[in-house]
mmCIF file of the N, C-alpha and C atoms, coordinates in Angstrom:
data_MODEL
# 
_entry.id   MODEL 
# 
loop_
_atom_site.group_PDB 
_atom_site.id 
_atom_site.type_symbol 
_atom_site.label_atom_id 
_atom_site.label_alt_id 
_atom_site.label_comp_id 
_atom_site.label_asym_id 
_atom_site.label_entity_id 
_atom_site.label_seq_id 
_atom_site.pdbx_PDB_ins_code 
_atom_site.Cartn_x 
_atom_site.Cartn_y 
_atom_site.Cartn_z 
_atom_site.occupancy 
_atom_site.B_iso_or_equiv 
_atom_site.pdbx_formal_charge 
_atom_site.auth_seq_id 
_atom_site.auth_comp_id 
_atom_site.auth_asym_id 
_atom_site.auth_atom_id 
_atom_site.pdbx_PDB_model_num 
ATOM 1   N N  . UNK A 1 1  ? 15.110  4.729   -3.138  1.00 0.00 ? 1  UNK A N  1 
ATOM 2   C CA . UNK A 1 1  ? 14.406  3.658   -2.465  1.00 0.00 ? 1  UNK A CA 1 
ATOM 3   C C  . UNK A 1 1  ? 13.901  2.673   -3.515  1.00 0.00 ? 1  UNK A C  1 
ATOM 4   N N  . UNK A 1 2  ? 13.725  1.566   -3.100  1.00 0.00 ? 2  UNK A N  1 
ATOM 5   C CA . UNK A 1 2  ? 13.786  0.282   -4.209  1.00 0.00 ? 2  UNK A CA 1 
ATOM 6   C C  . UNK A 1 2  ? 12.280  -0.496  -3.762  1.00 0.00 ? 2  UNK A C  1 
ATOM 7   N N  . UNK A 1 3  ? 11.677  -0.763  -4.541  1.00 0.00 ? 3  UNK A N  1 
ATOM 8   C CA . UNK A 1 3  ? 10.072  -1.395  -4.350  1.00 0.00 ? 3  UNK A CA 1 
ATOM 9   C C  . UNK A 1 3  ? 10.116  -2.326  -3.330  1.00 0.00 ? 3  UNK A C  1 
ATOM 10  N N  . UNK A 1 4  ? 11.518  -3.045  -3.317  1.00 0.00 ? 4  UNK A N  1 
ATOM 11  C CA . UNK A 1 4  ? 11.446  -4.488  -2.442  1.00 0.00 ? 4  UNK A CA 1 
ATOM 12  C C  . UNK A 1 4  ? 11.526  -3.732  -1.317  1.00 0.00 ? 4  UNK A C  1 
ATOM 13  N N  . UNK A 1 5  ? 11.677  -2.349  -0.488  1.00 0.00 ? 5  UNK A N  1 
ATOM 14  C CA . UNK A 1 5  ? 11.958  -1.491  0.605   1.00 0.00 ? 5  UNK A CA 1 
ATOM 15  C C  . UNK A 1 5  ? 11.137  -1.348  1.179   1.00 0.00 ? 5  UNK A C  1 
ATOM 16  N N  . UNK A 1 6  ? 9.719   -0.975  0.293   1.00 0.00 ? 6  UNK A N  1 
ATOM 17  C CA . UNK A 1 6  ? 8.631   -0.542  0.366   1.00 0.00 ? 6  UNK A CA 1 
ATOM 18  C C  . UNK A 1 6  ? 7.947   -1.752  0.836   1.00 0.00 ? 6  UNK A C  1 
ATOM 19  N N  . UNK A 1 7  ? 7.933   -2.631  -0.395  1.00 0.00 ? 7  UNK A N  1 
ATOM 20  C CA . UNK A 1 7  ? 7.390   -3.906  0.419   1.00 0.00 ? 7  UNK A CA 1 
ATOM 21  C C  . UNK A 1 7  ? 7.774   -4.478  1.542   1.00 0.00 ? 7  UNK A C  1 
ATOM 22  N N  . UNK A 1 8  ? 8.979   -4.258  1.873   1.00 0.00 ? 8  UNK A N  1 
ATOM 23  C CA . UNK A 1 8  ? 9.616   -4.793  3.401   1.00 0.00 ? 8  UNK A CA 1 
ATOM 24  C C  . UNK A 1 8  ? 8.848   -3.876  4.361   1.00 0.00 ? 8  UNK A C  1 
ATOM 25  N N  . UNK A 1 9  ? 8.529   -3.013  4.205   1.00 0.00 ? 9  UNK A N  1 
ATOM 26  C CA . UNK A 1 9  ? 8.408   -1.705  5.264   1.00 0.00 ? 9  UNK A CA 1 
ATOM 27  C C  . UNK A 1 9  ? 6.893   -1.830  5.628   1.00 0.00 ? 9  UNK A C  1 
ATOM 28  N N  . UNK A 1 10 ? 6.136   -1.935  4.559   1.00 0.00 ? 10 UNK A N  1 
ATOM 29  C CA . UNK A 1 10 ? 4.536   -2.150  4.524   1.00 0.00 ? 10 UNK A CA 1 
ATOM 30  C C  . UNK A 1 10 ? 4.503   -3.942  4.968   1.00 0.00 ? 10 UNK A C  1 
ATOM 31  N N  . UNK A 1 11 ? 4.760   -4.763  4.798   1.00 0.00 ? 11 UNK A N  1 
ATOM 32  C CA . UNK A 1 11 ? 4.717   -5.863  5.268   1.00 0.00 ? 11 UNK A CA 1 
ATOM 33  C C  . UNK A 1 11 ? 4.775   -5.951  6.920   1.00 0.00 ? 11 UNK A C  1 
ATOM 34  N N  . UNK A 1 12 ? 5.824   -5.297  7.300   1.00 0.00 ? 12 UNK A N  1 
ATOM 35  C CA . UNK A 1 12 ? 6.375   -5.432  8.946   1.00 0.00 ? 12 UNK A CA 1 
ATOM 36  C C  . UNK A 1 12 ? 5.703   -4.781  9.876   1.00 0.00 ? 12 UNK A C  1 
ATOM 37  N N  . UNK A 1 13 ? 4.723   -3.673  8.665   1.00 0.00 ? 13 UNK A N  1 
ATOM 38  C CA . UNK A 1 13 ? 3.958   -2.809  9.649   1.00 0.00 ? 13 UNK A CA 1 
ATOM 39  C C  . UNK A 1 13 ? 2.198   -3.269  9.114   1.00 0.00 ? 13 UNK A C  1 
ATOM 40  N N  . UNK A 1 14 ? 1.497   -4.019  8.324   1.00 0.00 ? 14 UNK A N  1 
ATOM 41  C CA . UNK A 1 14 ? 0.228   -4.223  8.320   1.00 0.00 ? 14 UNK A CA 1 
ATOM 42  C C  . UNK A 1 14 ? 0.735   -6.353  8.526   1.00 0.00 ? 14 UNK A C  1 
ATOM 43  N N  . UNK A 1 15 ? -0.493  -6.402  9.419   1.00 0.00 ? 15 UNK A N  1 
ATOM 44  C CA . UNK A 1 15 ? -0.238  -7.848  9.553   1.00 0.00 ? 15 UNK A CA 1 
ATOM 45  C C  . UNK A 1 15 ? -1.068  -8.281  8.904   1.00 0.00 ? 15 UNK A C  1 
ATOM 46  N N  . UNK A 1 16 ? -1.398  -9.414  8.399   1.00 0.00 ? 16 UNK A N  1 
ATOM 47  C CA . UNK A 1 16 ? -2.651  -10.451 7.497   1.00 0.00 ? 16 UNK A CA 1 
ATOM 48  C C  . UNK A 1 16 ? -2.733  -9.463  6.232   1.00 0.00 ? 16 UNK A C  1 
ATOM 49  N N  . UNK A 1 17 ? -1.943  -8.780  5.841   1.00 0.00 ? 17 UNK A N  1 
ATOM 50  C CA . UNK A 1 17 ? -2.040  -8.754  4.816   1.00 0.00 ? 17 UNK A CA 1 
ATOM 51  C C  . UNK A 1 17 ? -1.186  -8.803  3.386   1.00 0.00 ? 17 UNK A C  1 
ATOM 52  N N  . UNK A 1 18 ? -1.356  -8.786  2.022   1.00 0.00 ? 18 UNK A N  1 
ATOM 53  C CA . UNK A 1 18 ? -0.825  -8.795  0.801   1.00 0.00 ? 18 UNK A CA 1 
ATOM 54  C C  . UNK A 1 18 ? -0.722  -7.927  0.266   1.00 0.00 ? 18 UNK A C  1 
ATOM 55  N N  . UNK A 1 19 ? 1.345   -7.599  0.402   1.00 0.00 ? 19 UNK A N  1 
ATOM 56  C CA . UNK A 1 19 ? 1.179   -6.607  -0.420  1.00 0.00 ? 19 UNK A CA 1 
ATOM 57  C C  . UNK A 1 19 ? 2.449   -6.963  -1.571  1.00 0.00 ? 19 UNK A C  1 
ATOM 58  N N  . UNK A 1 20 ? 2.187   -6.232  -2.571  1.00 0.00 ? 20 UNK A N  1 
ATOM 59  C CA . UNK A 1 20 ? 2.959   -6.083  -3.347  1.00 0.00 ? 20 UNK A CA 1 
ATOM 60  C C  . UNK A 1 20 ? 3.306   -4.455  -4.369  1.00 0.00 ? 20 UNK A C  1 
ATOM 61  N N  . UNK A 1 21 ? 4.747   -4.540  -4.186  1.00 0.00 ? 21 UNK A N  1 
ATOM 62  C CA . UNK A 1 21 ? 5.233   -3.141  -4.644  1.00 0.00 ? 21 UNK A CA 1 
ATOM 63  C C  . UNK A 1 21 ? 5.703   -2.824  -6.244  1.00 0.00 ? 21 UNK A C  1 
ATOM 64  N N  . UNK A 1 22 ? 5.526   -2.341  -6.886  1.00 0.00 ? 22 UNK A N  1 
ATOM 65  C CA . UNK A 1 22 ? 6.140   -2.479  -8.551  1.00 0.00 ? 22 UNK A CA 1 
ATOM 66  C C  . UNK A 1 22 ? 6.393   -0.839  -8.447  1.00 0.00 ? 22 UNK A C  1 
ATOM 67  N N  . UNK A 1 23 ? 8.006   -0.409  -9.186  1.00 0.00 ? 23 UNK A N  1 
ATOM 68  C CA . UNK A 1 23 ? 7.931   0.984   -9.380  1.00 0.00 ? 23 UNK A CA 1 
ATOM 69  C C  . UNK A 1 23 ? 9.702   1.275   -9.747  1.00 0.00 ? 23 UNK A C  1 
ATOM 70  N N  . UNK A 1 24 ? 9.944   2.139   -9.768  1.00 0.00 ? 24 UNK A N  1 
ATOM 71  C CA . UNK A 1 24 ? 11.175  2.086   -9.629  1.00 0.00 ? 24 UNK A CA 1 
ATOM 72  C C  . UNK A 1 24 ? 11.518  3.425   -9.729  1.00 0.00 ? 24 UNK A C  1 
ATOM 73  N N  . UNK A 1 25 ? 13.112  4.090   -8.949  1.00 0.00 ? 25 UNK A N  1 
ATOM 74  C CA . UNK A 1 25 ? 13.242  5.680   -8.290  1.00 0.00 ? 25 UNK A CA 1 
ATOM 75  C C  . UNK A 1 25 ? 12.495  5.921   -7.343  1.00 0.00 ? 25 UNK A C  1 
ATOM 76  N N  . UNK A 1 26 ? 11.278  6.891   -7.700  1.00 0.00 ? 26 UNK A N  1 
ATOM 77  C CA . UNK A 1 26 ? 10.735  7.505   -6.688  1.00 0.00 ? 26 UNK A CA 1 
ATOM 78  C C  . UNK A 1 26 ? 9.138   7.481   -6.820  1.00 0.00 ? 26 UNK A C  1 
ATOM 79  N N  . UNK A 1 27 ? 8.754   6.268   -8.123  1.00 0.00 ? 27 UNK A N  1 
ATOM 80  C CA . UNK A 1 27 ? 7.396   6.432   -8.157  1.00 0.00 ? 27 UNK A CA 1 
ATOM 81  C C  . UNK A 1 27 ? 6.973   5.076   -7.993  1.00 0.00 ? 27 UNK A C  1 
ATOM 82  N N  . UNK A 1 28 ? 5.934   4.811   -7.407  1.00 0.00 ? 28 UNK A N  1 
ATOM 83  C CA . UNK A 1 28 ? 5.577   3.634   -7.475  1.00 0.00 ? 28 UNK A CA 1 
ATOM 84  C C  . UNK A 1 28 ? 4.311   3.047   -7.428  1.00 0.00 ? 28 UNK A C  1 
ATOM 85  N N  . UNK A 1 29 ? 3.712   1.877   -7.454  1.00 0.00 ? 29 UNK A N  1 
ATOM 86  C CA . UNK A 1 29 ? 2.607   1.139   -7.336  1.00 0.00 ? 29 UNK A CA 1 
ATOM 87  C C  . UNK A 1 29 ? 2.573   0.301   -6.653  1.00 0.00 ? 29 UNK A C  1 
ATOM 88  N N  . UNK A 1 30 ? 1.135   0.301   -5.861  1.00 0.00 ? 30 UNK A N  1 
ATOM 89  C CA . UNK A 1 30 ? 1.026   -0.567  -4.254  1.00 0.00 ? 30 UNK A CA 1 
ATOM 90  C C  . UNK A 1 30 ? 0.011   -1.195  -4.525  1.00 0.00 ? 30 UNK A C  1 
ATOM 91  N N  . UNK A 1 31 ? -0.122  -1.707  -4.058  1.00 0.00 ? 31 UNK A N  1 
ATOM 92  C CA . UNK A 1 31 ? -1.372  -3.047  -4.400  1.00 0.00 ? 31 UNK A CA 1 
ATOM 93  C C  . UNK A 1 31 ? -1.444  -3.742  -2.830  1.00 0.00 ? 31 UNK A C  1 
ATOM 94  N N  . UNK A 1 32 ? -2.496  -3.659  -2.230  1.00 0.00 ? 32 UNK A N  1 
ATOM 95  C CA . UNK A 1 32 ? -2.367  -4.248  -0.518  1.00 0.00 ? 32 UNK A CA 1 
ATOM 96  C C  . UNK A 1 32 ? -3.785  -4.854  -0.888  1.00 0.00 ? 32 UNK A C  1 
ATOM 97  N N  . UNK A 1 33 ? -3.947  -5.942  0.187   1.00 0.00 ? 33 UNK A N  1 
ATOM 98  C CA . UNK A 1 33 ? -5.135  -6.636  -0.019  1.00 0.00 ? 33 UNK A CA 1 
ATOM 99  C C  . UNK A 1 33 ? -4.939  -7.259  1.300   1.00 0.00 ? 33 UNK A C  1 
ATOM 100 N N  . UNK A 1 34 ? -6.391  -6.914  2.714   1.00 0.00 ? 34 UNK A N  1 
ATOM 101 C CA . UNK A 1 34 ? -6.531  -7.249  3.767   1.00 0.00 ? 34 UNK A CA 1 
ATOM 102 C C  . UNK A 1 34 ? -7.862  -7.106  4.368   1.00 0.00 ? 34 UNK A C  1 
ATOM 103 N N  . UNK A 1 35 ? -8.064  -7.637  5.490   1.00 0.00 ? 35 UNK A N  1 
ATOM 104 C CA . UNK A 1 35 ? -9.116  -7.430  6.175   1.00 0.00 ? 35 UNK A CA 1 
ATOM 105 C C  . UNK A 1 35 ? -9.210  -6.301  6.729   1.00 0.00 ? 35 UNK A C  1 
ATOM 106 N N  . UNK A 1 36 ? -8.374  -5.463  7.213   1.00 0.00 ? 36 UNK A N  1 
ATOM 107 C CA . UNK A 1 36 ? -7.991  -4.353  7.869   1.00 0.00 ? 36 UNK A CA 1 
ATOM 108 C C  . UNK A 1 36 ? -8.989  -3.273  7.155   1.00 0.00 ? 36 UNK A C  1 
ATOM 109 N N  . UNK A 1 37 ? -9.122  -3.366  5.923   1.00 0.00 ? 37 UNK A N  1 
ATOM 110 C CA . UNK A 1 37 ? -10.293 -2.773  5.151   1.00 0.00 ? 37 UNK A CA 1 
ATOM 111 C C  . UNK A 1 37 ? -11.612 -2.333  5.051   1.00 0.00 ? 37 UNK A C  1 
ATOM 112 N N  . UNK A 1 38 ? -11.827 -3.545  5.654   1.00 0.00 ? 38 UNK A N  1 
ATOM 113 C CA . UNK A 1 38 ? -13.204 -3.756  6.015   1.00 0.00 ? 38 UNK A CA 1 
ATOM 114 C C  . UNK A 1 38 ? -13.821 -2.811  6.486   1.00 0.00 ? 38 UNK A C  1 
ATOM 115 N N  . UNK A 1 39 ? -15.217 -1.822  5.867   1.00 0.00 ? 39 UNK A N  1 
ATOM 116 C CA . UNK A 1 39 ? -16.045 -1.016  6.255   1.00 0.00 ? 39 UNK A CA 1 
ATOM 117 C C  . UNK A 1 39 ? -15.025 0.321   5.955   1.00 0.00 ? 39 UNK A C  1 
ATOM 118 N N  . UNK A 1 40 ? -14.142 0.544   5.445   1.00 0.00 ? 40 UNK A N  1 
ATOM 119 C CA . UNK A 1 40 ? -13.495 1.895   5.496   1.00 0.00 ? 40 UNK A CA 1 
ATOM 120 C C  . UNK A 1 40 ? -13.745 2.448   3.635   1.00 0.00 ? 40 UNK A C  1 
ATOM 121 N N  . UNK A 1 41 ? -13.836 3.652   3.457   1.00 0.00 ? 41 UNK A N  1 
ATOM 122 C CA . UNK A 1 41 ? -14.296 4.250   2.273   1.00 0.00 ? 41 UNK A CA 1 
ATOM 123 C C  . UNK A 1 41 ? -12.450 4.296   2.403   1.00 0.00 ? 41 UNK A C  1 
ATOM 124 N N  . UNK A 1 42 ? -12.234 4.259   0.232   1.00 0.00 ? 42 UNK A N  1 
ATOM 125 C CA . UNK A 1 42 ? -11.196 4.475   -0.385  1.00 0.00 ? 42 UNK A CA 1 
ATOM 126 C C  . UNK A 1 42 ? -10.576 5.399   0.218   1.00 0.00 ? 42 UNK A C  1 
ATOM 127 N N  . UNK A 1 43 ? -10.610 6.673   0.873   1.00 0.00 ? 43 UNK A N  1 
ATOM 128 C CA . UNK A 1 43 ? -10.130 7.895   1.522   1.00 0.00 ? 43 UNK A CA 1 
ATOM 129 C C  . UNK A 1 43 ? -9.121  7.259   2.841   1.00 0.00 ? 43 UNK A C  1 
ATOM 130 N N  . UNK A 1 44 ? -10.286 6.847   3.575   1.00 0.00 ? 44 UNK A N  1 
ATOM 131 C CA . UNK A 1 44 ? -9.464  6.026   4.876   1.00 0.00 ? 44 UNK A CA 1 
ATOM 132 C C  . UNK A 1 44 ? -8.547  5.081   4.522   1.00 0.00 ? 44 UNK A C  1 
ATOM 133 N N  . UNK A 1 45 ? -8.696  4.138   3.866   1.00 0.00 ? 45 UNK A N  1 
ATOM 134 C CA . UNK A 1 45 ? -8.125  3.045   2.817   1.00 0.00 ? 45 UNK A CA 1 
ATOM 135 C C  . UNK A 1 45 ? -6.687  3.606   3.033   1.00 0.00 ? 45 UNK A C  1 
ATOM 136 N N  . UNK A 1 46 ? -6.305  4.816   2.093   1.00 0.00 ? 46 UNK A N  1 
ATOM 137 C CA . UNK A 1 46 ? -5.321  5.449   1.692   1.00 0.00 ? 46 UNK A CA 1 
ATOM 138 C C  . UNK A 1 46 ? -4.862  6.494   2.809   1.00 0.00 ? 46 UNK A C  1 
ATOM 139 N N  . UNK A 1 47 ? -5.721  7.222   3.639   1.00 0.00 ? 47 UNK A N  1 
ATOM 140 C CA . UNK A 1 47 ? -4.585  7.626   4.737   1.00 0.00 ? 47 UNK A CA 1 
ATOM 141 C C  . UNK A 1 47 ? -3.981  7.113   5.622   1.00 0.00 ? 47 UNK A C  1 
ATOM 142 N N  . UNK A 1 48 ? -4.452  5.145   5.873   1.00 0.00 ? 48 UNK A N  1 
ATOM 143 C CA . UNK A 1 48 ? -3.841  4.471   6.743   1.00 0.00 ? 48 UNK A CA 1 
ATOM 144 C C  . UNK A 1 48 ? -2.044  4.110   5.867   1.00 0.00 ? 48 UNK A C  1 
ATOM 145 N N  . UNK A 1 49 ? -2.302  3.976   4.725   1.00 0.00 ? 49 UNK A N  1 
ATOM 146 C CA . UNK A 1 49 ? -0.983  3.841   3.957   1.00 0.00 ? 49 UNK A CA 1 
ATOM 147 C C  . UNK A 1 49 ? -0.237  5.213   3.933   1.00 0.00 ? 49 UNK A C  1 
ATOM 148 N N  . UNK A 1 50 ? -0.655  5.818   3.565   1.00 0.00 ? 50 UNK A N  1 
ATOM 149 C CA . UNK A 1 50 ? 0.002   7.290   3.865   1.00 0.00 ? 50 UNK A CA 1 
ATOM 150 C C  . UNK A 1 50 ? 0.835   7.038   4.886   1.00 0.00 ? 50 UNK A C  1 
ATOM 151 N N  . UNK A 1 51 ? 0.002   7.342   6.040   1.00 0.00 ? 51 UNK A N  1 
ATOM 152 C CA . UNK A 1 51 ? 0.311   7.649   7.995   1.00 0.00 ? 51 UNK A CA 1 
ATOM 153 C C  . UNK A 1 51 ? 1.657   6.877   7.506   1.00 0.00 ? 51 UNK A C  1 
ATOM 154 N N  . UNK A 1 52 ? 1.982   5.284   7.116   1.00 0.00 ? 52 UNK A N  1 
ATOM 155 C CA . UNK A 1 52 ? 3.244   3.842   7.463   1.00 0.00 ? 52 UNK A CA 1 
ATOM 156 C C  . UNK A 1 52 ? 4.236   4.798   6.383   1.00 0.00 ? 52 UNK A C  1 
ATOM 157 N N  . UNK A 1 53 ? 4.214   5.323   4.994   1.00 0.00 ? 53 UNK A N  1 
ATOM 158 C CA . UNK A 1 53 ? 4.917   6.035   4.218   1.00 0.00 ? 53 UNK A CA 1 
ATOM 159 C C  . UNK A 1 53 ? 5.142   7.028   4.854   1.00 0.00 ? 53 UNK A C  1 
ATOM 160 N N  . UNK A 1 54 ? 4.987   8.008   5.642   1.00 0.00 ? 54 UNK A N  1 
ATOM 161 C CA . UNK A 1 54 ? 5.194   9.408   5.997   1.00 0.00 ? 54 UNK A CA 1 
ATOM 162 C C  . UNK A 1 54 ? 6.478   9.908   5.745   1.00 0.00 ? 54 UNK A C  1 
ATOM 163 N N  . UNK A 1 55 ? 7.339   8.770   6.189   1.00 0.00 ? 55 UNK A N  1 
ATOM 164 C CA . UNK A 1 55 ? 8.720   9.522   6.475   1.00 0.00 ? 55 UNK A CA 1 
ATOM 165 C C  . UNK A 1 55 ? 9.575   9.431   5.070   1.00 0.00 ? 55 UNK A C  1 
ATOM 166 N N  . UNK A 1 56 ? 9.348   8.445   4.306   1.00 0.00 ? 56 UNK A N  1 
ATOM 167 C CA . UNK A 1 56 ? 9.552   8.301   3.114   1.00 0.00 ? 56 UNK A CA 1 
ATOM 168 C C  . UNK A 1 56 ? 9.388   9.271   1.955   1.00 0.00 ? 56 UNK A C  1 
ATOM 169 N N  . UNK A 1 57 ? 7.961   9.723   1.900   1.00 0.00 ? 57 UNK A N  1 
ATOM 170 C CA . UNK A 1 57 ? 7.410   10.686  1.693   1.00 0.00 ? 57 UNK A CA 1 
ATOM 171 C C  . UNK A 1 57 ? 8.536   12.459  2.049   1.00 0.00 ? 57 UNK A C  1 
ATOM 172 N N  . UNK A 1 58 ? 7.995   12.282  3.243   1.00 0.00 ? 58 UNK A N  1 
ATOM 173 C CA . UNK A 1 58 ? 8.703   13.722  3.890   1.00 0.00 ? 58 UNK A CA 1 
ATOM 174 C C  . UNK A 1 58 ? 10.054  14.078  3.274   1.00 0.00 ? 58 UNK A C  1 
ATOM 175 N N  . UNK A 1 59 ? 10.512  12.854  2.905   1.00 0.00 ? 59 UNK A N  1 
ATOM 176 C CA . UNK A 1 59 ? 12.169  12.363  2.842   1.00 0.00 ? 59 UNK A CA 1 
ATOM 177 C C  . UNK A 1 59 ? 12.788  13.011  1.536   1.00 0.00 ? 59 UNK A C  1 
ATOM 178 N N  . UNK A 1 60 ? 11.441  12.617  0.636   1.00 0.00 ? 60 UNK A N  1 
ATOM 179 C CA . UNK A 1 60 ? 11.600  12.926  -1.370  1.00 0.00 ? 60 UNK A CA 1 
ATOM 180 C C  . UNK A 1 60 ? 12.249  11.129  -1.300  1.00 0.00 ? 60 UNK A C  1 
ATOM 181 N N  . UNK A 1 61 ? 11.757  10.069  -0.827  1.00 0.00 ? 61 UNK A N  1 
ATOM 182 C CA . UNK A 1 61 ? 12.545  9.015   -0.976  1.00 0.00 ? 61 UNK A CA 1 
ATOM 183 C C  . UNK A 1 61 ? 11.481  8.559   -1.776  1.00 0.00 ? 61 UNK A C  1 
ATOM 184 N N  . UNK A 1 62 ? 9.879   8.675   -1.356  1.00 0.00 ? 62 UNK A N  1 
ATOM 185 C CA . UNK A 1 62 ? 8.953   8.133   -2.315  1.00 0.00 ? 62 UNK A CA 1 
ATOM 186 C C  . UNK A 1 62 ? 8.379   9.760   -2.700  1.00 0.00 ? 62 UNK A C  1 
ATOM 187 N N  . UNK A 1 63 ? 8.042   9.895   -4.340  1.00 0.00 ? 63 UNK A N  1 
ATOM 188 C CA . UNK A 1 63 ? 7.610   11.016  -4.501  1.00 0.00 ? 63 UNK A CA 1 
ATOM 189 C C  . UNK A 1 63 ? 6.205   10.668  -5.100  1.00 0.00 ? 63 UNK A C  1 
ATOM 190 N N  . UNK A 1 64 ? 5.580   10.124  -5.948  1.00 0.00 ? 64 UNK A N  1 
ATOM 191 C CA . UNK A 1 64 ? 4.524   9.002   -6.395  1.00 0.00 ? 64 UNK A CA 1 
ATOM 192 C C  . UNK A 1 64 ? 4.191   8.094   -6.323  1.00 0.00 ? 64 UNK A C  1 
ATOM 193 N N  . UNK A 1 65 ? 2.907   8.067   -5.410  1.00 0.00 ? 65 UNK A N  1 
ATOM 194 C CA . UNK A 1 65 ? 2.208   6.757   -5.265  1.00 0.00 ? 65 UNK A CA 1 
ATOM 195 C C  . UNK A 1 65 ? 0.759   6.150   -6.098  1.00 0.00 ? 65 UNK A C  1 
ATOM 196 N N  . UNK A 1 66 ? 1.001   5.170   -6.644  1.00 0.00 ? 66 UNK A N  1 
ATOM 197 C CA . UNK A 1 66 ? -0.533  5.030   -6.872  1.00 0.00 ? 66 UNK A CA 1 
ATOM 198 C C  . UNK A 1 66 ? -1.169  3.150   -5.848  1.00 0.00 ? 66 UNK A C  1 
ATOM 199 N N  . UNK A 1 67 ? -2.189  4.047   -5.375  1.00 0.00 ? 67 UNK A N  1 
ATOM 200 C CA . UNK A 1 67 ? -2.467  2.790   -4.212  1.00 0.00 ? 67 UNK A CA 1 
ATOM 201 C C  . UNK A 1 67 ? -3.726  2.444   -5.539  1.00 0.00 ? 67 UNK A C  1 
ATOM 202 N N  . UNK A 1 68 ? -3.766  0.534   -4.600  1.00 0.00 ? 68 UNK A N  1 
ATOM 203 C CA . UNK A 1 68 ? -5.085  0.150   -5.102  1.00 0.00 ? 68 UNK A CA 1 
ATOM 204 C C  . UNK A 1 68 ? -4.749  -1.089  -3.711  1.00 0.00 ? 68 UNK A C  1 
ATOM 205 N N  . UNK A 1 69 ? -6.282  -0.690  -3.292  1.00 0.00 ? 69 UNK A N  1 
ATOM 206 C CA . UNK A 1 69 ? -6.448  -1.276  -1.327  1.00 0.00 ? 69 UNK A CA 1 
ATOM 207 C C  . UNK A 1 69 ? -7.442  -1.832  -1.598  1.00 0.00 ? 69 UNK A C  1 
ATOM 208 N N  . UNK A 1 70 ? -7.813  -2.937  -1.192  1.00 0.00 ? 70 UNK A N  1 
ATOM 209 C CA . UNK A 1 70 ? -8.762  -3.923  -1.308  1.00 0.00 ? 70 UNK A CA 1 
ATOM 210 C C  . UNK A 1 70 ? -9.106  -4.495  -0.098  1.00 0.00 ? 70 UNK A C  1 
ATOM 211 N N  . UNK A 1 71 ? -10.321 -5.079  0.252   1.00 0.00 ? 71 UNK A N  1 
ATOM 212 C CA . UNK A 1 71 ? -10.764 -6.249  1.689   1.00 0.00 ? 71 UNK A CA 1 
ATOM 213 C C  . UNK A 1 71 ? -10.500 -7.399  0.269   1.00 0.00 ? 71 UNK A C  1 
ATOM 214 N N  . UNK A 1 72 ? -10.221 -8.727  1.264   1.00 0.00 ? 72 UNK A N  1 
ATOM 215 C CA . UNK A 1 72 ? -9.974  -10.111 0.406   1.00 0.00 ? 72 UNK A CA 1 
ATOM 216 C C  . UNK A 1 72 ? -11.204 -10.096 -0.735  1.00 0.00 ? 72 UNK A C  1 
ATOM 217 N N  . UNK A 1 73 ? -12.831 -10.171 -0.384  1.00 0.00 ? 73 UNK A N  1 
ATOM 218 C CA . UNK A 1 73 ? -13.819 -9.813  -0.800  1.00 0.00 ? 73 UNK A CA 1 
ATOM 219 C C  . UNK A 1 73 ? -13.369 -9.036  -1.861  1.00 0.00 ? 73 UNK A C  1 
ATOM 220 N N  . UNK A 1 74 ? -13.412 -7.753  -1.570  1.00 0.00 ? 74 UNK A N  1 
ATOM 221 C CA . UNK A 1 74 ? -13.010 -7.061  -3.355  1.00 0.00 ? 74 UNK A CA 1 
ATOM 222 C C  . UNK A 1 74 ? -11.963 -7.347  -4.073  1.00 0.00 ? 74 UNK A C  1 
ATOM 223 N N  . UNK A 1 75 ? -11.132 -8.101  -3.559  1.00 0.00 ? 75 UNK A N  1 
ATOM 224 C CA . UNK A 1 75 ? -10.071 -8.360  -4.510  1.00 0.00 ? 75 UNK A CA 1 
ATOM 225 C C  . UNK A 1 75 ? -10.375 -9.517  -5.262  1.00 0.00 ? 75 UNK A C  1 
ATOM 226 N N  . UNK A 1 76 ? -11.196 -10.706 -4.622  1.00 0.00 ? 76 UNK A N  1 
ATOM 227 C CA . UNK A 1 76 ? -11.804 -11.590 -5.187  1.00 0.00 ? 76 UNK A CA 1 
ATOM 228 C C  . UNK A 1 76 ? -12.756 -10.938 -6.081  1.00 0.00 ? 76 UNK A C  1 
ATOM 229 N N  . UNK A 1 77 ? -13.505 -10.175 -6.062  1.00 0.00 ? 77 UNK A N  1 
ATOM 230 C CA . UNK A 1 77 ? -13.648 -9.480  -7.118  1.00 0.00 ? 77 UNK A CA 1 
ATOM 231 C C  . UNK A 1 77 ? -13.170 -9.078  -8.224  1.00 0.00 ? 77 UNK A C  1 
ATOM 232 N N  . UNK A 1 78 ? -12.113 -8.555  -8.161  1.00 0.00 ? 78 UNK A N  1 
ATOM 233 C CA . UNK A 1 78 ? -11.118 -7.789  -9.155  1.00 0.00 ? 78 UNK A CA 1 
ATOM 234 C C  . UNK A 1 78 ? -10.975 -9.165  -9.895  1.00 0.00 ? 78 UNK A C  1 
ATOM 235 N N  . UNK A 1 79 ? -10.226 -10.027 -9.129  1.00 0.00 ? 79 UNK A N  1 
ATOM 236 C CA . UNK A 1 79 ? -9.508  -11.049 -10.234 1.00 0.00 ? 79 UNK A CA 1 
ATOM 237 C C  . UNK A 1 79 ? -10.504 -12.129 -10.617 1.00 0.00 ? 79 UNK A C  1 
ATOM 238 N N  . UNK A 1 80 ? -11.299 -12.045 -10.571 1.00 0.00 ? 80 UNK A N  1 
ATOM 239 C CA . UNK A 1 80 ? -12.137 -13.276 -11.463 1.00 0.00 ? 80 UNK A CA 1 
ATOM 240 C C  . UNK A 1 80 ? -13.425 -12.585 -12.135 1.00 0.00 ? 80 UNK A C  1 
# 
């Protein structure tokens, strides 16, 4: 599976939000940034991405993930 897959797949399934995929084989890095966020602790954050990966996962198609989930707010954070 190829990052641009991932990003197609997570795009079609979270709306209003930004994502971007970097990785390559079977490990990769996610970077999402949305409102959808809002009020949820890092835990929830990451089992809503999980739940959209599952089958991928299940598959051995993705074997390593490293998430970093943001509301717009913290990401405006991060980058300035």
């Amino acid at each position: 599976m190829q990052a641009q897959d991932i990003q197609v797949l997570l795009e079609d399934k979270l709306e209003n939000c930004e994502v971007n995929v970097q990785g390559d084989g079977s490990h990769f890095d996610i970077t999402v940034v949305g409102v959808m966020f809002d009020g949820l602790r890092a835990v929830k954050k990451q089992q809503l991405i999980y739940a959209l990966l599952n089958d991928e996962i299940a598959s051995g198609a993705i074997h390593a993930v490293n998430m970093k989930l943001y509301t717009p707010q913290e990401w405006a954070q991060q980058t300035s």
